[in-house]
C-alpha positions in Angstrom: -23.0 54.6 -23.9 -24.7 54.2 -27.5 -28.2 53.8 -28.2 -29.0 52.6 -31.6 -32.2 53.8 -32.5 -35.1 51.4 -34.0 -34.9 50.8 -37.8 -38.0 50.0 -38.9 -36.5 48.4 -42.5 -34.6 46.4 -39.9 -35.9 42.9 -38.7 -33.2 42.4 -36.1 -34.0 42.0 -32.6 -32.7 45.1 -30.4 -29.7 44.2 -28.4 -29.2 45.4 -24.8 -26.0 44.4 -22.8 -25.0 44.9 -19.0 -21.7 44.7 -18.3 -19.7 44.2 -15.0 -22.6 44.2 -12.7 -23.4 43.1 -8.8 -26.2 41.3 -9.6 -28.9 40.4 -6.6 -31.0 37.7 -7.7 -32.5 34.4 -6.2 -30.6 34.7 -2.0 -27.1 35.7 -3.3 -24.8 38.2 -5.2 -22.4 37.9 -7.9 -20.4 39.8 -10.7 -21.9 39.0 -14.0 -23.2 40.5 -17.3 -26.6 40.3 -18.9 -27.5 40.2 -22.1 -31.1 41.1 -22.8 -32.8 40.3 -26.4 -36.0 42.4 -27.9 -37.8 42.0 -24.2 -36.4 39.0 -23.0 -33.0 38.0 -20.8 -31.1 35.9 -23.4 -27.6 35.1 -21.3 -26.3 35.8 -18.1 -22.9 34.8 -17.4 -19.1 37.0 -17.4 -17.9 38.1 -20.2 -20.6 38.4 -22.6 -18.8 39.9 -26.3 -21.4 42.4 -27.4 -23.2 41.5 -30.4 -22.6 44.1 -33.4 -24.9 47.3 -33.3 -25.9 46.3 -29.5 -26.6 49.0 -27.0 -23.8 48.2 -24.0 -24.2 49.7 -20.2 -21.2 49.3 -17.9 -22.6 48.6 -15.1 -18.8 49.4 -13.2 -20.0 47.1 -10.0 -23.1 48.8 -9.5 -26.0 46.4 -8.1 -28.3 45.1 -10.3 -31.8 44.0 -9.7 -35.1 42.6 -11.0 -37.6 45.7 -11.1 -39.7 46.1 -8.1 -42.7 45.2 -8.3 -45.5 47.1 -6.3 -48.5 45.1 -5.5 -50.1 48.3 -3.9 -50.8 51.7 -5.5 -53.4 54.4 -6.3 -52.4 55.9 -9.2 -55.8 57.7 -9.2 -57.3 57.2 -12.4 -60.3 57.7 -13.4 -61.9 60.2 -12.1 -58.9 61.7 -9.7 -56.8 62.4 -12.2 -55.8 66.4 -10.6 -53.6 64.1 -7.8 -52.2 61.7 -10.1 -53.0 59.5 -13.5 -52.1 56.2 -14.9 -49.0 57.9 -16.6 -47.4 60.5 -14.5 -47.3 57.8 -11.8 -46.0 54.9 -13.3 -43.0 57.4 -14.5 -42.1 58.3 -11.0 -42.2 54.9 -10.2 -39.7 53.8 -12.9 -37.4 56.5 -12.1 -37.5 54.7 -8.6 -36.8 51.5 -9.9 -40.1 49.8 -10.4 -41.4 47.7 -13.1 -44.7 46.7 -12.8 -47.7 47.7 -10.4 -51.5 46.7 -9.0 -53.4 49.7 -8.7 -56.5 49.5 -6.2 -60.0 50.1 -7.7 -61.1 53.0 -5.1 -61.2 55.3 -7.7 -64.3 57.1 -9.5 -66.2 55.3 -10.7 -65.3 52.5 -7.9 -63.5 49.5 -10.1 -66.3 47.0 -8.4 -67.8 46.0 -12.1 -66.3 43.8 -14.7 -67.0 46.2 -17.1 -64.9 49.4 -14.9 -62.2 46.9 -15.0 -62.1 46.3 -18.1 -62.1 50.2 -18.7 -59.2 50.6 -16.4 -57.2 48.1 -19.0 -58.0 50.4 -21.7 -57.0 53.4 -20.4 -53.6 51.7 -19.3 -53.0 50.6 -22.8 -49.8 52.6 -24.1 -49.9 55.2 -21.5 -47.8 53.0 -18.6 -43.7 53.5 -18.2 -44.3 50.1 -16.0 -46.0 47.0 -15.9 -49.6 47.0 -15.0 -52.8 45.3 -13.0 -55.8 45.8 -11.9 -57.6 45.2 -8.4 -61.2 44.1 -8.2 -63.0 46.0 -5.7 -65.3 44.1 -3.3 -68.6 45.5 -1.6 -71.5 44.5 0.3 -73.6 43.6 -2.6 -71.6 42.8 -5.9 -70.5 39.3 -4.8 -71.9 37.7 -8.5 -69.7 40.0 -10.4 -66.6 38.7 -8.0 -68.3 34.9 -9.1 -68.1 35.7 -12.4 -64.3 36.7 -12.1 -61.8 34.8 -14.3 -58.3 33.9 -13.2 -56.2 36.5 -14.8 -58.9 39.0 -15.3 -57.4 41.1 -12.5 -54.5 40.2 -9.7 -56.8 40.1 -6.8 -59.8 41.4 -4.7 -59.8 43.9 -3.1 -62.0 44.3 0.2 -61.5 47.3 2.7 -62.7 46.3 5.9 -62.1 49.2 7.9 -63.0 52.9 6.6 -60.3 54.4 4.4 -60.2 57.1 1.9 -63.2 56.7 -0.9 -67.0 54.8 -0.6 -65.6 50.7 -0.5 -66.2 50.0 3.4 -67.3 46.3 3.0 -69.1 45.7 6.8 -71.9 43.3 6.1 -70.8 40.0 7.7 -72.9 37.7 5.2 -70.9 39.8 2.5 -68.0 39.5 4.0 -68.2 35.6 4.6 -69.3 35.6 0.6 -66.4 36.9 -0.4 -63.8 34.6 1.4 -66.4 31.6 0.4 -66.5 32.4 -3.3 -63.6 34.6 -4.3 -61.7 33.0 -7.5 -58.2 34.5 -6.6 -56.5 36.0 -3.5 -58.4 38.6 -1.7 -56.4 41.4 0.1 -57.4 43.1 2.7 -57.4 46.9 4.6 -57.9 45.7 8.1 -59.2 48.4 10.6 -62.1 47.9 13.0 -64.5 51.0 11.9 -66.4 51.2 15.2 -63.2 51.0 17.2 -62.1 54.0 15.0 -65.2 55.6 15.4 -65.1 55.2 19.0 -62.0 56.7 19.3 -63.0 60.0 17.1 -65.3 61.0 19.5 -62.7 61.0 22.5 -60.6 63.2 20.4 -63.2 65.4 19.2 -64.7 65.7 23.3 -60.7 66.4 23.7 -59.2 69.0 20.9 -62.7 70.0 19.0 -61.6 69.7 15.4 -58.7 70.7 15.7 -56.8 67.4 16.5 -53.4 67.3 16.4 -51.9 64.8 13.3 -49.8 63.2 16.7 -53.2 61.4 17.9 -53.5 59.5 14.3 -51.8 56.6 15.5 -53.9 56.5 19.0 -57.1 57.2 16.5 -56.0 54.7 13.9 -54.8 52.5 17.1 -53.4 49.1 17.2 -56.4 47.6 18.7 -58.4 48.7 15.5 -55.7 46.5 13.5 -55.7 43.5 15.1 -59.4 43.2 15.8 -59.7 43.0 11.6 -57.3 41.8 10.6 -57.5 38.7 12.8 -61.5 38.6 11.7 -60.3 38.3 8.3 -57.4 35.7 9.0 -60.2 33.6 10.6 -62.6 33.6 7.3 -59.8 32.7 5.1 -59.0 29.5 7.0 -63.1 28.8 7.5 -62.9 28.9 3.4 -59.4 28.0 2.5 -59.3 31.5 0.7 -55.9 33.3 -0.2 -55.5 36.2 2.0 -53.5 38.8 1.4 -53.7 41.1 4.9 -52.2 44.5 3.6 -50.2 47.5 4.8 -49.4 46.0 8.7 -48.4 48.6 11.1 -48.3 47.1 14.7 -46.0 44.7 16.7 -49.4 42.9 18.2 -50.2 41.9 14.6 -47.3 40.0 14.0 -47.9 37.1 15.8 -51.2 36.2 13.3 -48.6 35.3 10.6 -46.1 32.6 10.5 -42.7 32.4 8.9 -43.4 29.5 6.6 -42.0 29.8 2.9 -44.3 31.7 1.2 -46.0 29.7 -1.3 -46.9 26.9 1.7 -49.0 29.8 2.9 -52.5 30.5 2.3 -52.4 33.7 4.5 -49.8 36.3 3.5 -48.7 39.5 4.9 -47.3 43.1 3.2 -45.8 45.8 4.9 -45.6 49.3 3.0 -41.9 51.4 2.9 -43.2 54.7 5.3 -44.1 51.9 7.9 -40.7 50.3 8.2 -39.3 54.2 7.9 -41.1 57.0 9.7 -42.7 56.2 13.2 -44.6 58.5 15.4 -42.5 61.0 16.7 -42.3 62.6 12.8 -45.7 63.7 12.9 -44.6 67.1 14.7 -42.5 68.2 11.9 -44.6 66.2 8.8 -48.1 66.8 10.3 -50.3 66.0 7.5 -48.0 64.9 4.9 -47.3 61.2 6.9 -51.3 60.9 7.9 -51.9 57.5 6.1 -54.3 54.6 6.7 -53.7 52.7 8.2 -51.2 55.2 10.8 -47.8 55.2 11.3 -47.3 54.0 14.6 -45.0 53.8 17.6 -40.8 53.4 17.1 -41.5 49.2 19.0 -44.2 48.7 16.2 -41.6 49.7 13.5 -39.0 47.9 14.8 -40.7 44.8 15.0 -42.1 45.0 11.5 -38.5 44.9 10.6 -38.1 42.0 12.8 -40.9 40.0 11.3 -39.7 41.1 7.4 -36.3 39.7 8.5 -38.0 36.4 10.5 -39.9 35.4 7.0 -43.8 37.0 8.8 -43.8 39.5 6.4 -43.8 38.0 3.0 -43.7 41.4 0.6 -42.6 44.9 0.8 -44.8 47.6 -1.2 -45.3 51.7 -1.1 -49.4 52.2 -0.5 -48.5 55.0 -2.7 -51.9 57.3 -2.5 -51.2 60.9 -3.7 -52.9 64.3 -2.8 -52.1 67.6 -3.8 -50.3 69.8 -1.4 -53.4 72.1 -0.9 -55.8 69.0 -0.1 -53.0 67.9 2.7 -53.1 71.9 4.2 -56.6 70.7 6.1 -57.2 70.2 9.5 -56.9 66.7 11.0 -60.9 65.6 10.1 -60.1 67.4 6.5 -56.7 66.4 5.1 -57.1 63.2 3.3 -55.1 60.0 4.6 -52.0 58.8 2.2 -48.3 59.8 0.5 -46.7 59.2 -2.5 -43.7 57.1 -2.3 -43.0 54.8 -5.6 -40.2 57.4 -6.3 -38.2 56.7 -3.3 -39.3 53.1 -2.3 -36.4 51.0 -3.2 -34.2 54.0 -2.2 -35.9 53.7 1.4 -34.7 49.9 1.4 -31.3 50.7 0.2 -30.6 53.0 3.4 -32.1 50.3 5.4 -29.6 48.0 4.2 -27.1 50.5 4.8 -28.2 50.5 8.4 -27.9 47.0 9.1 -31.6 46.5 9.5 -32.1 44.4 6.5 -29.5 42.8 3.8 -29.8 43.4 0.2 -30.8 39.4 -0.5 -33.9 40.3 1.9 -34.5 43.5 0.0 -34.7 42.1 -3.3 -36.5 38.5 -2.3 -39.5 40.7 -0.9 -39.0 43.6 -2.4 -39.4 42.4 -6.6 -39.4 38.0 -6.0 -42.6 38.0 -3.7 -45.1 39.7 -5.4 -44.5 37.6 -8.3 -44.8 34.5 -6.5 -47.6 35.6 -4.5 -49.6 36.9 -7.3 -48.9 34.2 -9.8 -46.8 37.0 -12.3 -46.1 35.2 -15.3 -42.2 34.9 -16.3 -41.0 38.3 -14.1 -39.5 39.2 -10.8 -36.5 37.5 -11.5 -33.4 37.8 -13.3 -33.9 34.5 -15.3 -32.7 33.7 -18.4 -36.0 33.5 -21.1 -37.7 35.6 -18.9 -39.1 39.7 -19.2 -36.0 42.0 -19.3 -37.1 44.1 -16.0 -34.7 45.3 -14.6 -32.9 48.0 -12.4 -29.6 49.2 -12.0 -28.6 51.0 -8.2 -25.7 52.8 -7.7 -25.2 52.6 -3.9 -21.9 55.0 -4.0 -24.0 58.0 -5.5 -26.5 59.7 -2.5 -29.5 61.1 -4.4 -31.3 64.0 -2.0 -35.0 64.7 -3.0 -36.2 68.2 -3.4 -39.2 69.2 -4.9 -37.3 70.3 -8.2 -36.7 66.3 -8.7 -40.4 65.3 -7.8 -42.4 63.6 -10.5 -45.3 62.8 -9.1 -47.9 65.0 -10.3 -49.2 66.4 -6.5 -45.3 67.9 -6.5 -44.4 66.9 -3.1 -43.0 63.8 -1.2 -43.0 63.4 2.3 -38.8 62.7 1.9 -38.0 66.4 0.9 -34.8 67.4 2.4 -33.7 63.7 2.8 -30.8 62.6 1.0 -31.1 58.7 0.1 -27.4 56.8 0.1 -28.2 55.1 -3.0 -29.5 56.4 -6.4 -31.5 54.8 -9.3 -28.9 54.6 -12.2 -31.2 52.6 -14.8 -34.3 51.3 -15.2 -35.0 48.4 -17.8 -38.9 47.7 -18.5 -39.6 44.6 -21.2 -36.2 45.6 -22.8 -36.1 48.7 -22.9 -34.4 51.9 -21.0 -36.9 53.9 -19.4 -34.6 56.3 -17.0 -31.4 56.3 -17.1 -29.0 59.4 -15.6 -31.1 60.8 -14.3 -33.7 61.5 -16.6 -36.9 59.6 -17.9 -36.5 58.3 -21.4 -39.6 58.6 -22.9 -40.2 55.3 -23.7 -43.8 54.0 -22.7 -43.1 50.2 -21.9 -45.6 48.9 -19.6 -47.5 46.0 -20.7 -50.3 44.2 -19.1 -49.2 41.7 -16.4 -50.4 38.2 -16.6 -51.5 36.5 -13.3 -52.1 32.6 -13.5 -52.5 32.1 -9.2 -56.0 30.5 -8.6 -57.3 30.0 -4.7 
């Protein structure tokens, strides 16, 4: 491979071709090339010549992709930058194959001003390997600044209606009802009952003291708790004909709230998060602390039929939650250790080895996996491998295992709750507005992220 560095006394656009690719794009598969133009796919068909001085990657059969793109993330920044920041995070999650991200606006101080949004944009500026937005954070009293919101200003509203990690917990009902009445774009939702939660603390503490065992998360985090929000929430939208987007789902009981119409006919959408379709409860003997997340990892029946609704159309997008914590927070005691993982690293990785079990195809993958988001979101010109459009892109080699060890970590806590595991696939390139930001194995350097635009109104 050749890569022609930038002349700056040279006004040609940068060349970038793909050669003999298994491209996954738009339901089916197909052997092509792709040639990409400054940022922007200029052809796809077979046998592309390469244009003179163009940078040429032989793809050799491997599978390529549009980028992921991960409408849920705490990248930590401001203000908990010690577990993770705007650009160690969106490195690791090119090295895993994603593109762009929506980062969540429980950080310090909380993103629930226009003006702390707008500061999370500045910061972002130059700094991101990916793509990036911002959530709006909702609360009990800052419903005019969520008036006030523009289309495009941010990529949604975010509203945690159940107690999670940071100050957001939005449990005034007039709030509440305000916020589905008079949100401007989708509002997505953490769904857990706090009083059922509560309720259920104090049996554990009467039980084990404080010393809980990480096993009684699920039964503590339990399935009732889901369901009692997040069918609340499902109600308000369709009182106001808001968007809803109910995040993270964990439990089989949820599943019937959603229906498996194409996804833009929907007004009330549903993710579900990689370690959810993965891990189930009996891991939290050996991983204790490191798979506590809110909402919990449940039972093996509640994973399996969140693969069953993914694969029946219920379950419109696949994202990570990624939330990290440094090793020595996560060494607390069940009331102590702080509720999350990071995962953008090994997302798409998780989803290849679920293909390679049979419990989802690679169409599936891809359609909810990098299309959905877009779609969902209103994500201008990405998410697709379409000619004219944003040259993100990824390239999977499904012949090459990759096992993770904490030498190949990069998020900046260290750790991931997949040490030891060795994936079937491995990330062989990623592609971000045109440009190669991993590749072998190795980040490239290159800082490509660019604001996303989001054009989808309620």
């Amino acid at each position: 491979m050749v890569i022609i560095e930038p002349d700056s006394h040279n006004t040609c656009v940068n060349k970038l071709l793909i050669t003999n690719a298994s491209l996954v794009n738009e339901g089916s598969i197909c052997e092509t090339d792709v040639l990409i133009s400054g940022d922007r796919i200029e052809k796809i068909q077979s046998g592309i010549t390469a244009p003179e001085g163009a940078t040429v990657i032989d793809a050799n059969g491997k599978y390529l992709l549009p980028g992921m793109i991960d409408d849920q993330v705490h990248f930590r920044e401001p203000g908990l930058t010690h577990k993770g920041d705007l650009a160690t995070e969106s490195a690791a999650a090119a090295a895993g194959g994603i593109t762009s991200f929506m980062d969540m606006p429980n950080v310090d101080p909380l993103t629930t001003t226009r003006a702390a949004l707008a500061d999370k944009y500045e910061r972002a500026s130059g700094r991101c390997t990916g793509n990036y937005g911002f959530y709006f954070g909702a609360t009990n009293n800052n419903i005019e600044e969520i008036k006030a919101l523009s289309v495009g200003e941010s990529c949604g509203i975010k509203a945690f209606l159940g107690a999670s990690t940071g100050d957001m917990l939005v449990d005034d009902p007039n709030a509440i009802d305000q916020i589905f009445q008079h949100a401007p774009v989708i509002v997505v939702t953490h769904c857990e009952d706090s009083p059922t939660i509560w309720a259920n603390e104090d049996k554990a503490r009467a039980e084990y003291g404080e010393d809980v065992p990480f096993s009684q998360h699920p039964k503590i985090r339990s399935a009732e708790a889901c369901y009692a929000s997040s069918s609340m929430a499902i109600n308000l939208a369709r009182q106001h004909d808001a968007l809803l987007q109910v995040l993270h789902l964990t439990t089989a009981k949820e599943m019937a709230l959603f229906d498996a119409a194409p996804r833009l006919q929907k007004r009330v959408t549903a993710e579900v998060c990689v370690h959810h379709l993965w891990f189930e409860e009996s891991r939290y003997d050996e991983l204790g602390s490191r798979i506590k997340c809110n909402p919990a990892i449940k039972r093996i029946e509640d994973r399996d039929a969140l693969i069953k609704a993914l694969n029946e159309g219920r379950i419109d997008i696949i994202a990570t939650d990624h939330a990290p914590h440094t090793a020595e927070e996560k060494t607390g005691t069940y009331f102590q250790a702080p509720a999350g993982l990071p995962l953008v690293q090994h997302a798409l990785l998780t989803l290849f080895d679920l293909v390679r079990d049979g419990k989802i195809s690679l169409e599936l993958l891809v359609d909810k996996a990098c299309h959905a988001a877009a779609d969902i979101f209103g994500v201008t010109e990405r998410g697709y491998v379409r000619e004219g459009w944003f040259a993100d892109l990824v390239i999977v080699d499904s012949n090459t295992p990759h096992r993770v060890t904490a030498d190949n970590v990069l998020y900046k806590c260290g750790w991931s709750p997949y040490e030891g595991h060795e994936f079937s696939a491995s990330i062989d390139t990623t592609i971000v507005n045109g440009e190669i930001v991993y590749r072998d194995g190795s980040l490239t350097g290159a800082v490509a992220g660019r604001k996303l635009n989001f054009t989808r109104a309620r």
